[in-house]
C-alpha positions in Angstrom: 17.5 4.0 11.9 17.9 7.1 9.7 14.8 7.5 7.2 14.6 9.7 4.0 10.7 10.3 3.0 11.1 10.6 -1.5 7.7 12.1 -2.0 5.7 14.1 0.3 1.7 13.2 -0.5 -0.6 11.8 2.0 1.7 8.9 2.6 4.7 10.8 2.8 3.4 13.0 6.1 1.8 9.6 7.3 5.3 8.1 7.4 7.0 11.5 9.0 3.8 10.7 11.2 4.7 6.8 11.7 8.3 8.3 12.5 7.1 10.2 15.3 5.6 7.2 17.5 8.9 5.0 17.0 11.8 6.2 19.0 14.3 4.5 17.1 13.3 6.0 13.9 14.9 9.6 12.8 13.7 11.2 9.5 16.5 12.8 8.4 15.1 14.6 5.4 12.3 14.8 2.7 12.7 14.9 -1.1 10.2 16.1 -3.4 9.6 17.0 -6.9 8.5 20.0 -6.1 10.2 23.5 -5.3 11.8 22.6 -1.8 10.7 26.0 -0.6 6.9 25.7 -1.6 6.7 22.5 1.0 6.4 22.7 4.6 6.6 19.3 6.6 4.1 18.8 9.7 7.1 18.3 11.7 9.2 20.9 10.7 11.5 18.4 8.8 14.4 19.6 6.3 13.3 19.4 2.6 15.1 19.2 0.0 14.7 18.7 -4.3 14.5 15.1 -5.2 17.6 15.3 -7.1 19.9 15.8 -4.2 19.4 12.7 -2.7 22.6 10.7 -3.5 24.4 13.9 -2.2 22.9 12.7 1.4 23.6 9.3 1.1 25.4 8.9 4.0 22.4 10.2 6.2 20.3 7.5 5.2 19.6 4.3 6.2 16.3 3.9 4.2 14.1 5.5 1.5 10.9 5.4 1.9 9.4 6.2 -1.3 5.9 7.6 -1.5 4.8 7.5 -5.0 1.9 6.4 -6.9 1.7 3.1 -8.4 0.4 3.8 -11.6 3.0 5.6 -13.3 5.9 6.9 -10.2 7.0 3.7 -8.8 7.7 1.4 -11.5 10.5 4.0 -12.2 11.6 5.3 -8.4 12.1 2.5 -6.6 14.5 0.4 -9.0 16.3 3.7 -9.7 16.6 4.2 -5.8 17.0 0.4 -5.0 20.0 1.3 -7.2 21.7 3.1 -4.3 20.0 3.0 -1.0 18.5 0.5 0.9 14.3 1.0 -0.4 11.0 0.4 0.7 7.6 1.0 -1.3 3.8 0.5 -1.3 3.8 -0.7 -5.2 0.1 -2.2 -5.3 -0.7 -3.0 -8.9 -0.9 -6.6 -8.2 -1.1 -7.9 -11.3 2.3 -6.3 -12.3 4.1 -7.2 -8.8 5.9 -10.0 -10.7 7.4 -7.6 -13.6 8.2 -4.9 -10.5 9.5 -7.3 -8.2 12.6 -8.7 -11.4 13.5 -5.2 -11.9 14.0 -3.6 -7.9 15.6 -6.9 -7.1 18.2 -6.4 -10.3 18.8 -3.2 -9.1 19.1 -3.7 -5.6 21.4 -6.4 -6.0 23.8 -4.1 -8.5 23.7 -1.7 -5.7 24.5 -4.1 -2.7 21.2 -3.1 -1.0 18.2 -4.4 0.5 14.7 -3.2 -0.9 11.1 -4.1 -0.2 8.3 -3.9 -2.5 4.1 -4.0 -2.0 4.5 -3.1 1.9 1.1 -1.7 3.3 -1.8 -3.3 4.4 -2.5 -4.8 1.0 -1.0 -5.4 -0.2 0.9 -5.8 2.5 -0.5 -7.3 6.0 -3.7 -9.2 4.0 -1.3 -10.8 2.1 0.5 -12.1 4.9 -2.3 -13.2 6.6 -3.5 -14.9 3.0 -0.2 -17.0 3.5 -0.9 -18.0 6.8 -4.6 -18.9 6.5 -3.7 -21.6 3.7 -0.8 -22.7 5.4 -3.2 -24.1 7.9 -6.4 -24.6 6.1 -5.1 -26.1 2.9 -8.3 -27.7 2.0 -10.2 -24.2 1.5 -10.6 -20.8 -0.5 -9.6 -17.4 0.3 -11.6 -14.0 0.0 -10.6 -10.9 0.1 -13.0 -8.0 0.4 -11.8 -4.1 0.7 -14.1 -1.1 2.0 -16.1 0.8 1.9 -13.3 3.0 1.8 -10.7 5.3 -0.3 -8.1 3.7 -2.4 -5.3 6.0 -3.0 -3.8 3.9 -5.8 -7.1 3.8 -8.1 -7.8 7.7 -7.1 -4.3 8.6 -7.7 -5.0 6.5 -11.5 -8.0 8.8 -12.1 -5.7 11.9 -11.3 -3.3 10.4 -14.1 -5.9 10.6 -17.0 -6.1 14.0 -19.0 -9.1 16.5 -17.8 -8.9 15.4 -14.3 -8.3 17.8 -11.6 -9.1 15.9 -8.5 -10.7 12.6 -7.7 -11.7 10.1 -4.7 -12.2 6.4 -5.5 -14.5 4.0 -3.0 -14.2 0.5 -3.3 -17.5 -0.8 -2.0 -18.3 -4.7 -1.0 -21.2 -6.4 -1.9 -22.9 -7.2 1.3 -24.1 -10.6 0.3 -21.2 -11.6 -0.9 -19.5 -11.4 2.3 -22.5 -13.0 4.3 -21.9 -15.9 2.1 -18.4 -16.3 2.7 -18.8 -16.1 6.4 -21.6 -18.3 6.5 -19.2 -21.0 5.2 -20.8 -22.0 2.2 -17.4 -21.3 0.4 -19.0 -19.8 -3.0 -17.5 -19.2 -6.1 -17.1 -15.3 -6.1 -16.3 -13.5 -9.8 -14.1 -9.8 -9.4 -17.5 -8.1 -10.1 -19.8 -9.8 -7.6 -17.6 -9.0 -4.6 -16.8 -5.5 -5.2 -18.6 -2.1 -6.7 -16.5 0.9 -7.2 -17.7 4.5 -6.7 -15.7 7.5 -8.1 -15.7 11.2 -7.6 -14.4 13.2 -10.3 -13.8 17.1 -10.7 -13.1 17.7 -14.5 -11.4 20.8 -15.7 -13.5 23.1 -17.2 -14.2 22.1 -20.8 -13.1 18.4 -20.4 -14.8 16.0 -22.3 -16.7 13.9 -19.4 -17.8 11.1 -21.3 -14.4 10.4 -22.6 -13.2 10.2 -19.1 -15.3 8.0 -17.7 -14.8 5.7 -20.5 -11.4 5.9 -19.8 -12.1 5.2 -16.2 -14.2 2.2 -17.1 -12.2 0.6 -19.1 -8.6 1.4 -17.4 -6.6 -2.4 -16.9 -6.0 -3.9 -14.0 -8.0 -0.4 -11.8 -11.5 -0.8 -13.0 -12.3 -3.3 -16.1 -14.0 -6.0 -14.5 -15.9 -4.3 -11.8 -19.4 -2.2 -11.8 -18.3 1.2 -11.4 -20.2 4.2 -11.1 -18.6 7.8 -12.2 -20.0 10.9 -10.3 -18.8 14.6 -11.8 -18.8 16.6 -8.9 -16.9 20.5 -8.3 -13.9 20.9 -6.3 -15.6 22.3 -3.4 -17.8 19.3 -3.2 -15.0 17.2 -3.3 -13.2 19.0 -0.6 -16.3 19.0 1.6 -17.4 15.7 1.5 -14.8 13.6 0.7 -11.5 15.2 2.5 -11.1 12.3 4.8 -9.1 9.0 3.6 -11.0 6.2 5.2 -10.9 2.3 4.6 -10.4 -1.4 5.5 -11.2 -4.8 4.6 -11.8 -8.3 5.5 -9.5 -11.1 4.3 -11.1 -14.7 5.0 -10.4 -17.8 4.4 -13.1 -21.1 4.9 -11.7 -24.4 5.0 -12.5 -28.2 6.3 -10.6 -31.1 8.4 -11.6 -34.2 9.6 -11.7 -37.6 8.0 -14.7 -36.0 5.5 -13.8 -32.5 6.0 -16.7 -32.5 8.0 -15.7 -29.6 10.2 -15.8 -26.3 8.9 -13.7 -23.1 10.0 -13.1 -19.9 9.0 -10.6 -17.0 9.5 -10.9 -13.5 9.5 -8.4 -10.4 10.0 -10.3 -7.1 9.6 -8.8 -3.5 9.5 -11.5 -0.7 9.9 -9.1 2.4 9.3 -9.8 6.3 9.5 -7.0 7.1 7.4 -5.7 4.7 4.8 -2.3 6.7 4.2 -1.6 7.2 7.7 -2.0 2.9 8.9 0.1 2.0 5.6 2.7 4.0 6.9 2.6 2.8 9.8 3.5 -0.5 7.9 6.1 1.3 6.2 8.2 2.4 9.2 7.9 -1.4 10.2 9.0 -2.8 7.2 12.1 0.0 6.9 13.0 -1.9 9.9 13.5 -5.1 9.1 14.8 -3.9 5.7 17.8 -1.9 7.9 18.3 -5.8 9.7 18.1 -7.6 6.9 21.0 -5.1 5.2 23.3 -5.4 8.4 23.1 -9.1 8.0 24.0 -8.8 4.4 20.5 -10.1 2.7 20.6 -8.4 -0.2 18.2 -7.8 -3.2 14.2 -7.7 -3.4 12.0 -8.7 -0.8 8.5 -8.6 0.1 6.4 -9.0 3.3 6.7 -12.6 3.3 10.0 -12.6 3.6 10.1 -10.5 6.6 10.6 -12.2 9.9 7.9 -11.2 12.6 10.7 -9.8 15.4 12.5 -8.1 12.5 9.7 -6.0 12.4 9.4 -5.2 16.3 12.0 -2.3 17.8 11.3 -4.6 21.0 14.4 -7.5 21.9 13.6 -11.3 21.4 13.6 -11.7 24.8 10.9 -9.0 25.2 9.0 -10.4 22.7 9.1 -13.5 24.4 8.3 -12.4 27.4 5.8 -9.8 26.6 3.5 -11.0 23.6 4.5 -15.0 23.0 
């Protein structure tokens, strides 16, 4: 499978990373917005302006396009969808129906195959969301991320004027969680699971309170949660917070029995060093299945839950079967 990287940030070198680990995965190229000359690839891939890409075409199998959510994506990946084969990590959920019309209108005037929200979550929670209530349908799911970096709400502080550099934490509320696991099955509102933490290095003159206003009352990013905005200089940003750490819990508590009287619960937790680096991971997966599922001729959107476990594996049925089942 012949991938193109569209974007080189901290998930565009995770994927050339991703690449590396999957023998039957060959970057063929990265394309940036950037002077082509001013970028240098951990690999020593080719680069080339983002502008050049349909002149490639024929070297690529898949894009996988490594914008930011807020303001890159909604406009990349339908565009691309357009004329390759695409996958992204869109994760403004709230606008994942709105995303999904427009790449799967694209894709389908195109003749290609795209995937939308791949990642870890969204992404894997999701799917493992699906599975929990498909067999504990008399329950309630929970989600809970951190503590840990999310690129989409840093990369949404970035976007607002003043800002030269931020770091986001999305931080649980440890008795929140407690509750859930202790089955009690509470009813959770957005701000009693979650805090979030920013770090913020303003441009010299900026007017701070108006951008943490702006912070605090940004849609769908930071509205409904407690959040706390720290001004803080580059170097302090640099030194402290360089790393890209996160995870999460998804849970779900449900009953059976005549009375429900029999509780369970289920619980898939990530604990990941570096955020960009495991979503791309998910990303080379899901560029996969995408290349199967357009050699079979399934064309138009998709997301992870259309994705069939052994179209994500390089490994045969038959190893599969013989190996994990």
């Amino acid at each position: 499978m012949k991938l193109a990287i569209y974007g080189y940030g901290n998930i565009g070198k995770g994927v050339e990373l991703a690449a590396k680990q999957n023998p039957d995965v060959t970057v063929t190229g990265v394309y940036t917005r950037r002077d082509p000359s001013s970028v240098k690839t951990l690999t020593g891939l080719p680069v080339y302006a983002a502008d050049e890409i349909l002149s490639h075409k024929s070297e690529i199998d898949v894009v996988v396009i490594c914008g930011g959510s807020a303001t890159d994506l909604p406009d990349m990946t339908p565009m691309l969808a357009e004329q390759f084969c695409v996958v992204d990590s869109f994760d403004t959920h709230a606008k994942i129906p709105q995303h999904f019309a427009r790449v799967d209108d694209a894709a389908k005037r195109g003749g290609n195959t795209a995937l939308i929200c791949g990642g870890w979550d969204p992404g894997m929670f999701s799917l493992n969301r699906l599975y929990a209530q498909a067999i504990l349908p008399d329950g309630k799911d929970y989600t809970f991320w951190g503590r840990g970096v999310s690129q989409g709400h840093s990369d949404a502080i970035r976007r607002i004027e003043g800002v030269v550099d931020a770091r986001q934490y999305t931080v649980p509320i440890p008795e929140a969680l407690e509750a859930v696991r202790s089955g009690k099955q509470p009813e959770l509102t957005t701000r009693q699971k979650h805090r979030r933490e920013c770090y913020v290095v303003a441009a010299e003159g900026a007017d701070r309170a108006k951008i943490e206003q702006a912070i605090k009352t940004m849609p769908n990013y930071f509205d409904e949660y407690d959040t706390t905005v720290h001004f803080i200089s580059l170097e302090e940003l640099q030194r402290d917070h360089k790393e890209l750490p996160h995870g999460g819990v998804v849970l779900r508590s449900g009953k059976t029995g005549l009375n429900g009287e029999h509780t369970h619960t289920i619980e898939y937790h990530l604990t990941l060093d570096s955020n960009p680096e495991f979503t791309s991971g998910v990303l080379v997966a899901l560029a996969r299945a995408v290349d199967r599922l357009h050699r079979r001729g399934e064309l138009g959107c998709k997301t992870i839950f259309d994705i069939a476990p052994a179209d994500l594996s390089p490994l045969s049925g038959e190893a599969l079967r013989k190996n994990l089942l």
